[in-house]
Backbone as a chain_set.jsonl record, in Angstrom:
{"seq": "XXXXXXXXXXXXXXXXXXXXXXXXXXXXXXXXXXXXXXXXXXXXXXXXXXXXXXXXXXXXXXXXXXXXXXXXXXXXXXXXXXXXXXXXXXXXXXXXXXXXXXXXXXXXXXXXXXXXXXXXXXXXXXXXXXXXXXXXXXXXXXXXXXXXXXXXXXXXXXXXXXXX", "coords": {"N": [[59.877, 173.331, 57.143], [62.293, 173.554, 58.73], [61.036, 172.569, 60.802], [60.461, 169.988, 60.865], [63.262, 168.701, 60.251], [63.927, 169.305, 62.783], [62.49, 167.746, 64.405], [63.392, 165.0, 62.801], [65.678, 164.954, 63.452], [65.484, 164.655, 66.706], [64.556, 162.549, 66.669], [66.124, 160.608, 65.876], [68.246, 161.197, 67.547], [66.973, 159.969, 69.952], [66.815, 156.82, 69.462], [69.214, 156.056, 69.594], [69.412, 156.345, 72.351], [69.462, 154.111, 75.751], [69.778, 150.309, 75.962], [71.896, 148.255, 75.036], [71.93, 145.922, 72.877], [72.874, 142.66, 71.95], [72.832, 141.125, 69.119], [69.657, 139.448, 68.034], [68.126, 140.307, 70.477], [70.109, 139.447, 72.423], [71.953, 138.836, 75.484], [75.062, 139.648, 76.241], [78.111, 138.442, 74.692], [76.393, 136.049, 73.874], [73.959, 134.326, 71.39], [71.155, 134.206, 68.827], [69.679, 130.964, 68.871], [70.172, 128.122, 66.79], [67.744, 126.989, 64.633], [65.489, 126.769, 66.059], [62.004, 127.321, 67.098], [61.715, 129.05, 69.007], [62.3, 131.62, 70.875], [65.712, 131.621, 71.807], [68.647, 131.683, 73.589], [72.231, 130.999, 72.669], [75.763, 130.155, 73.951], [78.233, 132.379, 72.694], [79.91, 130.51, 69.709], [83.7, 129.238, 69.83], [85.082, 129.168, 67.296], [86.215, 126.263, 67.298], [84.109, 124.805, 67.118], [83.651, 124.615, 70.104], [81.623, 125.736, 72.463], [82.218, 128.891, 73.778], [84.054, 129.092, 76.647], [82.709, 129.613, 80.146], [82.898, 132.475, 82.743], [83.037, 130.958, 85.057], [84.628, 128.924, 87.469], [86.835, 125.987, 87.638], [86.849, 122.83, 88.115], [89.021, 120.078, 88.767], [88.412, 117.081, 89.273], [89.359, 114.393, 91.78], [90.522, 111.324, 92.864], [90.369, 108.406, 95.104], [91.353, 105.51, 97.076], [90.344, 102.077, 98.67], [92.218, 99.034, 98.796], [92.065, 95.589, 100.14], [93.219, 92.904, 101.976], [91.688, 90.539, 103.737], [92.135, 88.078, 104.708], [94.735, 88.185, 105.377], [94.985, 90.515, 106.816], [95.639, 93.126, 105.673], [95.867, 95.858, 104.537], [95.763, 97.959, 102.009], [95.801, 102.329, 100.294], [94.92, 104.849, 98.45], [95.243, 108.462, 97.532], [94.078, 111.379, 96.456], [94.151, 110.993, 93.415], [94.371, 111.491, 89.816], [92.44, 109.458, 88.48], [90.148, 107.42, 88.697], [91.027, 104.725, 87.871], [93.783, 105.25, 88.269], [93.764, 105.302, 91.34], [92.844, 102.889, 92.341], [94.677, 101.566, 90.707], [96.779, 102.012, 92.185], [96.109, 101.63, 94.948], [96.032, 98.637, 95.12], [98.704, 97.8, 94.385], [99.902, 98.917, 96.312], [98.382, 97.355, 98.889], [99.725, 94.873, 98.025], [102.18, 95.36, 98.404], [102.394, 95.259, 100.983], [102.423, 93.305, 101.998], [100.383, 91.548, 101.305], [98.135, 89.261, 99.691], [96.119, 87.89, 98.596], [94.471, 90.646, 97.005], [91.913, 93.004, 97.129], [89.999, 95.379, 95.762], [88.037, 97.416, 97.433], [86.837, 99.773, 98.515], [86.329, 102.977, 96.416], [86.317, 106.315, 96.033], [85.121, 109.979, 95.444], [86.345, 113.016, 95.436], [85.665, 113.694, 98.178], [86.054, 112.854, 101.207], [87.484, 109.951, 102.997], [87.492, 107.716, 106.072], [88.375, 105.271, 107.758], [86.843, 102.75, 110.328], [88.016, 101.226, 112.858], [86.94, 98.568, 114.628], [86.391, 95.98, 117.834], [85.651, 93.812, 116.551], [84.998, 94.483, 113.695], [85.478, 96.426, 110.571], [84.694, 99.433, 108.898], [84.019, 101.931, 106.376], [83.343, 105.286, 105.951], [82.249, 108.282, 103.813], [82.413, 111.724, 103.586], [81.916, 115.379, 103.252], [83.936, 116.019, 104.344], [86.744, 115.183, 106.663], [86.299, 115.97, 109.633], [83.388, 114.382, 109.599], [83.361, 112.536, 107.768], [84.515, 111.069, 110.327], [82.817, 110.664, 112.489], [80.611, 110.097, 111.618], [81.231, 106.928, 110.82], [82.249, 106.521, 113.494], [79.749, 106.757, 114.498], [78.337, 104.069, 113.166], [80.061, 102.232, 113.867], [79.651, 102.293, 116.632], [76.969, 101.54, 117.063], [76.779, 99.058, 115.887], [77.562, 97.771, 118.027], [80.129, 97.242, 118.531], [83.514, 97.208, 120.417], [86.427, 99.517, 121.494], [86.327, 101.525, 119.414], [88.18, 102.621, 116.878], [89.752, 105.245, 114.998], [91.33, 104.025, 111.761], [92.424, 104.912, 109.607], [92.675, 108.155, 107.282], [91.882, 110.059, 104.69], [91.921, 112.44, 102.217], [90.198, 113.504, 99.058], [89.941, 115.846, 97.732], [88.338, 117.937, 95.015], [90.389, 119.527, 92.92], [90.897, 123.147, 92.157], [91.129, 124.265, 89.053], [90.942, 126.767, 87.725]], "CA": [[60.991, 172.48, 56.829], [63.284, 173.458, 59.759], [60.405, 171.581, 62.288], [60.811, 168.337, 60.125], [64.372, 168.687, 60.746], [64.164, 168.907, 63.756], [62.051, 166.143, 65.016], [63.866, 163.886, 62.542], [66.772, 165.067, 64.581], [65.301, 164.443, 67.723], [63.64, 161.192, 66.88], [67.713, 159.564, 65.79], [69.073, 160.898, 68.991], [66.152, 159.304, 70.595], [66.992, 155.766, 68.811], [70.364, 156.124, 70.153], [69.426, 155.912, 73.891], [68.98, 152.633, 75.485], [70.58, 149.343, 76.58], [72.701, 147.865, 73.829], [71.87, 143.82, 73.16], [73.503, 141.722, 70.733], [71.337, 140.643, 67.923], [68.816, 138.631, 68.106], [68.178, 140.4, 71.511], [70.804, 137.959, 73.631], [73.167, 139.191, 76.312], [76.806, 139.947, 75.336], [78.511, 136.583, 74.941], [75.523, 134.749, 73.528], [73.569, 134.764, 69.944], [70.045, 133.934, 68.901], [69.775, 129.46, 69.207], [69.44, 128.162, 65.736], [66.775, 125.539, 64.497], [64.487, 126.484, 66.982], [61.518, 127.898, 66.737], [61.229, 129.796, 70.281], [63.393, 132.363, 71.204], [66.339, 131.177, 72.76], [70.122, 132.009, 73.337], [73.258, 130.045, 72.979], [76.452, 130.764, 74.004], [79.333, 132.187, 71.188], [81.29, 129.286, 69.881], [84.952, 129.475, 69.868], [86.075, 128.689, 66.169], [86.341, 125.058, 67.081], [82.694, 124.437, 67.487], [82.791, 124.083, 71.002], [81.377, 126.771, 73.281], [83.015, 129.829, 74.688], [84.048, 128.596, 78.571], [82.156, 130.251, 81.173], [84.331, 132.721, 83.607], [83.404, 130.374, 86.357], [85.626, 128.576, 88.671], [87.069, 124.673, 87.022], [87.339, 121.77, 89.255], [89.311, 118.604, 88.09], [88.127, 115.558, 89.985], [90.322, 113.67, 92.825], [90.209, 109.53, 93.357], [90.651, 107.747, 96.318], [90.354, 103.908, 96.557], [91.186, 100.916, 99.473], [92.268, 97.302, 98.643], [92.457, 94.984, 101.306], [93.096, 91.537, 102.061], [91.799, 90.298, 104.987], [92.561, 86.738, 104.982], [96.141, 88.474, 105.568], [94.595, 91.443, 107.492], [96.651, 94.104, 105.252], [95.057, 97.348, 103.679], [96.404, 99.464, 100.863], [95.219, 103.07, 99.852], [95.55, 105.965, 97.633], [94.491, 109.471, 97.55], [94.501, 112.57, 95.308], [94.743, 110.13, 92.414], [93.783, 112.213, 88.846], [91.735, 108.834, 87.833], [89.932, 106.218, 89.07], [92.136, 103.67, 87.515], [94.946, 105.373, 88.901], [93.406, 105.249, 92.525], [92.887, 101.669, 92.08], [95.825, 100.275, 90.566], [98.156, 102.069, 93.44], [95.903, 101.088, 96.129], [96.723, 97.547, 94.421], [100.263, 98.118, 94.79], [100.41, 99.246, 98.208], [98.294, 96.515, 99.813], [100.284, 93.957, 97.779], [103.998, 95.749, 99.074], [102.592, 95.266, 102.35], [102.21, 91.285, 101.912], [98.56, 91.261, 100.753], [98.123, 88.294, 98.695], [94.701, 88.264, 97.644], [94.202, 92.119, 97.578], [90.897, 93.695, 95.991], [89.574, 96.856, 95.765], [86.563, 97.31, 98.144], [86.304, 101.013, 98.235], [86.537, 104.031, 95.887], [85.657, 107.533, 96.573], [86.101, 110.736, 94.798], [85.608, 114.654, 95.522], [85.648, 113.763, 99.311], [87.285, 112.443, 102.342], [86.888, 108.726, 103.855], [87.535, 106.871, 107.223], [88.197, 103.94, 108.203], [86.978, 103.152, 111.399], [88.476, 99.919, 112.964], [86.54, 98.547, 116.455], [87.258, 95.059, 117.854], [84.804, 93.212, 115.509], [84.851, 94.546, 112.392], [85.972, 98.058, 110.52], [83.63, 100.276, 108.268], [84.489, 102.648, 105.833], [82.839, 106.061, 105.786], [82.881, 108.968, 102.907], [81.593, 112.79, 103.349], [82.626, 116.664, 102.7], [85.024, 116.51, 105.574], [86.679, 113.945, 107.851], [84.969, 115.245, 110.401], [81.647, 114.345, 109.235], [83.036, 110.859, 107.906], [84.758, 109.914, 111.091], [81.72, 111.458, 113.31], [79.661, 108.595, 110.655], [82.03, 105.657, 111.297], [82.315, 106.041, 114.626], [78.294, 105.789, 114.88], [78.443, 102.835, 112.628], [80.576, 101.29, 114.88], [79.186, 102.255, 118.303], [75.529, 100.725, 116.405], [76.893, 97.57, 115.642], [77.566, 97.136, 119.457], [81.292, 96.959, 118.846], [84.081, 97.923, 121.243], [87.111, 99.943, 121.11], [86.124, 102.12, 118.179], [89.171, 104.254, 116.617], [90.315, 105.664, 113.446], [92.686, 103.235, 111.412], [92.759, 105.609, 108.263], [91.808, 108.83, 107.019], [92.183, 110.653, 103.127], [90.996, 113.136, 101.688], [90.705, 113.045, 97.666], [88.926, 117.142, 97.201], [88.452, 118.396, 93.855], [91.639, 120.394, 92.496], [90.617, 123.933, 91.602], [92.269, 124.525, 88.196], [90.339, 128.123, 87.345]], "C": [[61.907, 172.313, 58.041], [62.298, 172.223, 60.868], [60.016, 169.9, 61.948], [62.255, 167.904, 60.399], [64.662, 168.035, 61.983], [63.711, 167.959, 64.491], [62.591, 164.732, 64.473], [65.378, 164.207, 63.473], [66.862, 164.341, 66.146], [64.96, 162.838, 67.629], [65.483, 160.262, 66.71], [68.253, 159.532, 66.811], [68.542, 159.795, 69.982], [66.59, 157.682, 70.599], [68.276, 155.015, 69.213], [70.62, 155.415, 71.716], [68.845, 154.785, 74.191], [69.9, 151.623, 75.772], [71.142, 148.877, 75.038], [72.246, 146.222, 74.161], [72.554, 143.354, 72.0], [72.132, 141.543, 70.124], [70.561, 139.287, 68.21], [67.838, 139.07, 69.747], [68.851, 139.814, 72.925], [71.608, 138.88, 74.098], [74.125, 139.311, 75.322], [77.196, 138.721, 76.087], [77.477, 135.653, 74.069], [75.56, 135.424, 71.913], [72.164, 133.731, 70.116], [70.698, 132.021, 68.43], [69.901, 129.087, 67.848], [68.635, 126.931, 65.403], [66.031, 125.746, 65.566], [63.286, 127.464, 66.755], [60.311, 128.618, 68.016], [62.604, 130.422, 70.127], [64.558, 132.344, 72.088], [67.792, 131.529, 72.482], [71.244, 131.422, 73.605], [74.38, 130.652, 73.097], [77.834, 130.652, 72.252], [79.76, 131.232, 71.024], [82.499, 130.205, 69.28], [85.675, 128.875, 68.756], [85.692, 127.089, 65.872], [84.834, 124.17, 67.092], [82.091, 124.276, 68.992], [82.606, 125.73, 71.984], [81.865, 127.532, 74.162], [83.082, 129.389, 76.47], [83.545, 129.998, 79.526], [83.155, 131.221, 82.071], [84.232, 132.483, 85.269], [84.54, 129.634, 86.873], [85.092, 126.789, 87.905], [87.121, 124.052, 87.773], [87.999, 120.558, 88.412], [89.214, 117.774, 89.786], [89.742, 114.72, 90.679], [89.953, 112.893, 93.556], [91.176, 109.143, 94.858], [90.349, 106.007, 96.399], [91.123, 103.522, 97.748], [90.893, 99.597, 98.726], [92.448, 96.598, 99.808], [92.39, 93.311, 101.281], [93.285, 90.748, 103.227], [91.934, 88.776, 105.609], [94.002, 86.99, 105.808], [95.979, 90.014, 107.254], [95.563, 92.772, 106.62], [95.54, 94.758, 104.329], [96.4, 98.429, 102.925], [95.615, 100.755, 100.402], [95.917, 103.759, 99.105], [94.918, 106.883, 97.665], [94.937, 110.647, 96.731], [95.013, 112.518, 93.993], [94.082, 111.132, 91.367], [92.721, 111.333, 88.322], [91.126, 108.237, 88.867], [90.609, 104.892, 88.987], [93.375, 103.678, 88.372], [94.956, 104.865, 90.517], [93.234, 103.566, 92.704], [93.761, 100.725, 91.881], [96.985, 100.765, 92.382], [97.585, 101.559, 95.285], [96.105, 99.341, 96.29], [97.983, 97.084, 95.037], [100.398, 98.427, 95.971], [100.114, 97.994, 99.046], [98.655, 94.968, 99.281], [101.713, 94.088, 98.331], [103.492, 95.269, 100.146], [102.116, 93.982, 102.981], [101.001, 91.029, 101.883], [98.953, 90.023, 99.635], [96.64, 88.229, 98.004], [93.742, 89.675, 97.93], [92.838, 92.356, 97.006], [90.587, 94.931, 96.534], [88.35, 97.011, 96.557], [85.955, 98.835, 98.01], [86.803, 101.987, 97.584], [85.862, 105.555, 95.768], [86.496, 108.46, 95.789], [85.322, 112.499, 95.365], [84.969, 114.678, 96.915], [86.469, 113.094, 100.186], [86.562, 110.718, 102.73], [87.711, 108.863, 105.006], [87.075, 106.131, 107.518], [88.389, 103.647, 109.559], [87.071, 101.676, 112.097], [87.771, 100.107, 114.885], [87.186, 96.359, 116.464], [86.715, 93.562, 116.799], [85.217, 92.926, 114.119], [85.456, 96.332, 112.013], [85.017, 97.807, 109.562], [84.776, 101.602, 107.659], [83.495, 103.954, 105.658], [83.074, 107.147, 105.15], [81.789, 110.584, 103.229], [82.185, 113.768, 102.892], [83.894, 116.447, 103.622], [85.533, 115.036, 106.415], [86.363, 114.463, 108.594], [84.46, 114.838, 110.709], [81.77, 113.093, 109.506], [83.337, 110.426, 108.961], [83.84, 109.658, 112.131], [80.524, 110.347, 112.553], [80.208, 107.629, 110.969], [82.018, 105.295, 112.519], [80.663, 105.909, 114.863], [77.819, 104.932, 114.374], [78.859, 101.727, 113.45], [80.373, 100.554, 116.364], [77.516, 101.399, 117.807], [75.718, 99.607, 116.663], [77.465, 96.821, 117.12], [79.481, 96.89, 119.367], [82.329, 97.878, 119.603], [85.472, 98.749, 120.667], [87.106, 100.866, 119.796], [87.435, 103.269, 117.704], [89.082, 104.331, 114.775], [91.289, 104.508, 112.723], [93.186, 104.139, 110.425], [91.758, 106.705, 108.127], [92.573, 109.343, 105.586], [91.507, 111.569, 103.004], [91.173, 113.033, 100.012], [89.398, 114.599, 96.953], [89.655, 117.297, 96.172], [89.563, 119.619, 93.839], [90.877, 121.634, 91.791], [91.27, 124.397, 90.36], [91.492, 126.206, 87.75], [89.273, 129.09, 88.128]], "O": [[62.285, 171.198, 58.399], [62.785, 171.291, 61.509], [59.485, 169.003, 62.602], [62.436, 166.745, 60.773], [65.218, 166.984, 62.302], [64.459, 167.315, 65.227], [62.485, 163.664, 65.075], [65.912, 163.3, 64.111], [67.805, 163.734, 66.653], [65.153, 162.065, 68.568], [65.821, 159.381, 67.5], [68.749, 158.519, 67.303], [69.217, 158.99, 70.623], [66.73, 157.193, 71.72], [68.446, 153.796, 69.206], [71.395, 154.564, 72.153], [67.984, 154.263, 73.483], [71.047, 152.061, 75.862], [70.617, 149.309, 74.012], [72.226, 145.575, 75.207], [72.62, 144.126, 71.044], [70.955, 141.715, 70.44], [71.075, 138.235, 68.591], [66.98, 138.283, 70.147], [68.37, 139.737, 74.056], [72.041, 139.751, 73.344], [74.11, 139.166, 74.099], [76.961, 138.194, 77.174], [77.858, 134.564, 73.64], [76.284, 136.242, 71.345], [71.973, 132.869, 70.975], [71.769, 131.79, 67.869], [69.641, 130.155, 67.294], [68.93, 125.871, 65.953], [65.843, 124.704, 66.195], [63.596, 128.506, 66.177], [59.088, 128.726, 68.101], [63.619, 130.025, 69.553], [64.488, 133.007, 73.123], [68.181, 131.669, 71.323], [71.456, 131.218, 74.8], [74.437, 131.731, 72.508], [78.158, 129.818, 71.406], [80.172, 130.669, 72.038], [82.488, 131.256, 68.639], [86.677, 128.188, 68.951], [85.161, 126.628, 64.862], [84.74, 122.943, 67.07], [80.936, 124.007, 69.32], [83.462, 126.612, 72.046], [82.028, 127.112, 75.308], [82.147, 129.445, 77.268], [84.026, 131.131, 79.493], [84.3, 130.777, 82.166], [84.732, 133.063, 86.233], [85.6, 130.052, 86.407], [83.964, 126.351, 87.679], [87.626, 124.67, 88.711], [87.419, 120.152, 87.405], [89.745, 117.91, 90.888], [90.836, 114.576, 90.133], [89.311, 113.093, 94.587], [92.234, 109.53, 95.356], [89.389, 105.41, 95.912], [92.159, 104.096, 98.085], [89.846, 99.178, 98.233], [93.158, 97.195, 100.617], [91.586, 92.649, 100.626], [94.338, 90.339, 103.715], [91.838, 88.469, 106.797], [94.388, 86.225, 106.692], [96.676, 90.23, 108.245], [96.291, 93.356, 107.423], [94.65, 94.258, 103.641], [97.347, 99.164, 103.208], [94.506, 100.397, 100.005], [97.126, 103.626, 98.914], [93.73, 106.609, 97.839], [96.111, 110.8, 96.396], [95.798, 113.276, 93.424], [93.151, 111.758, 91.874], [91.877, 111.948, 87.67], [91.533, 108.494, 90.0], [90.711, 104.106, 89.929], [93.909, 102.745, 88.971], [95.881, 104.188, 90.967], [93.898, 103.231, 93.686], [93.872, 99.607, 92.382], [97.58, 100.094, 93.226], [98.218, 101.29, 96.306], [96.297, 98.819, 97.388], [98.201, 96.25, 95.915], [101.339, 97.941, 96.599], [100.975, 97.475, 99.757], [98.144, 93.98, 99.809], [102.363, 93.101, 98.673], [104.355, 94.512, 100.59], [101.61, 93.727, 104.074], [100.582, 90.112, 102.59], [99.953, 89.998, 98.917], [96.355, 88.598, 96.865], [92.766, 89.827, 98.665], [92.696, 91.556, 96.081], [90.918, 95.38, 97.632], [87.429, 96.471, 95.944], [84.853, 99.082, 97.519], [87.95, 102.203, 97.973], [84.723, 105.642, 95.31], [87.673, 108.345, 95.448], [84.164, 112.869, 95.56], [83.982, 115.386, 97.115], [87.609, 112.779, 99.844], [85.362, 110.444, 102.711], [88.507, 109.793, 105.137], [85.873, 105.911, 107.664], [89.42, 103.933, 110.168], [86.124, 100.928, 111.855], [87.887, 100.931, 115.792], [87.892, 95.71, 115.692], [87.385, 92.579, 116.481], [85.58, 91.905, 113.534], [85.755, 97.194, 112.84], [84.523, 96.722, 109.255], [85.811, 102.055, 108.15], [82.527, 103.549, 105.014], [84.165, 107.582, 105.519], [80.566, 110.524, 103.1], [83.071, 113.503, 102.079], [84.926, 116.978, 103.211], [84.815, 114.073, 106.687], [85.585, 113.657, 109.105], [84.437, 114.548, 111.905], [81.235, 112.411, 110.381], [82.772, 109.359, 109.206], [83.913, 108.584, 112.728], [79.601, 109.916, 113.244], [79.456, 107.09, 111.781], [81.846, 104.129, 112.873], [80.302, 104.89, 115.451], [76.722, 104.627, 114.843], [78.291, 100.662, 113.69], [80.581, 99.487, 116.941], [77.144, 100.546, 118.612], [75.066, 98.994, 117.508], [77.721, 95.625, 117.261], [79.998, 96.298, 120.314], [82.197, 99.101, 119.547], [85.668, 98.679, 119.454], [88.147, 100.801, 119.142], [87.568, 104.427, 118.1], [88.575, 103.723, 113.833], [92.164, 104.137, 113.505], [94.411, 104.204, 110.326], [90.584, 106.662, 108.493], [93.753, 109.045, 105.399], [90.446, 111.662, 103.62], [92.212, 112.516, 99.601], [88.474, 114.508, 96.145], [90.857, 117.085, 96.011], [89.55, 120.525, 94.672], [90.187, 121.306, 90.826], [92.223, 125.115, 90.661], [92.447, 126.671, 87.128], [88.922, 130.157, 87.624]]}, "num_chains": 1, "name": "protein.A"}
């Protein structure tokens, strides 16, 4: 009797040791998928139905836009706009304050930098991680197209806002 004991003793401690998983076998945080009929793991939801947020790192998005009206030769921009719309209407507004009459929107960029690279021809607009990069792009756009005097007229940046 005692050596029944004791192996049922031994065998619970045994049962004991061991990695801990949530049910269904899923990480901590998740739970088994449902309606599926493979083994798969979704993350907790949060009450409201929508899924517990990750404890990565948030970005909110940042617009950039030019209008220009070159019948007039006048350029408007905007940068670090929260929308697209927003980036748009104020680049609007700027290159209409600055006696644009028939303004439009030609370029919009978001979650990087442009430059605008004015030679004696023509200007070019270029968009990468960095001005840098873009004006280091513009200016070999420019020097390509055989035109002289190549400079900067404008530069922005419009990087993503870290909110978490």
């Amino acid at each position: 009797m005692k050596t029944k004991l004791a192996i049922a003793s031994v065998s619970m401690a045994l049962l004991g040791v061991g990695s801990v998983q949530a049910e269904g076998g899923c990480p901590a945080g998740m739970i088994p998928a449902q309606g599926t009929n493979i083994s798969t793991c979704a993350p907790i939801s949060g009450g409201n139905g929508v899924a517990a947020e990750s404890a990565g790192p948030r970005w909110l998005s940042r617009w950039g836009a030019i209008a220009q009206d070159p019948d007039n030769r006048v350029m408007g921009a905007a940068a670090e706009r929260e929308s697209k719309r927003e980036a748009k209407k104020l680049a609007m507004e700027s290159c209409l304050s600055r006696g644009g009459v028939k303004c439009k929107v030609l370029t919009v960029y978001t979650n990087q930098c442009l430059v605008t690279v004015q030679g004696v021809g023509a200007a070019n607009d270029a968009m990468a991680e960095s001005i840098e990069r873009a004006t280091k792009m513009g200016m070999d756009v420019c020097r390509k197209r055989g035109d002289s005097d190549c400079h900067v007229y404008y530069q922005a940046c419009s990087l993503p806002l870290r909110i978490r």
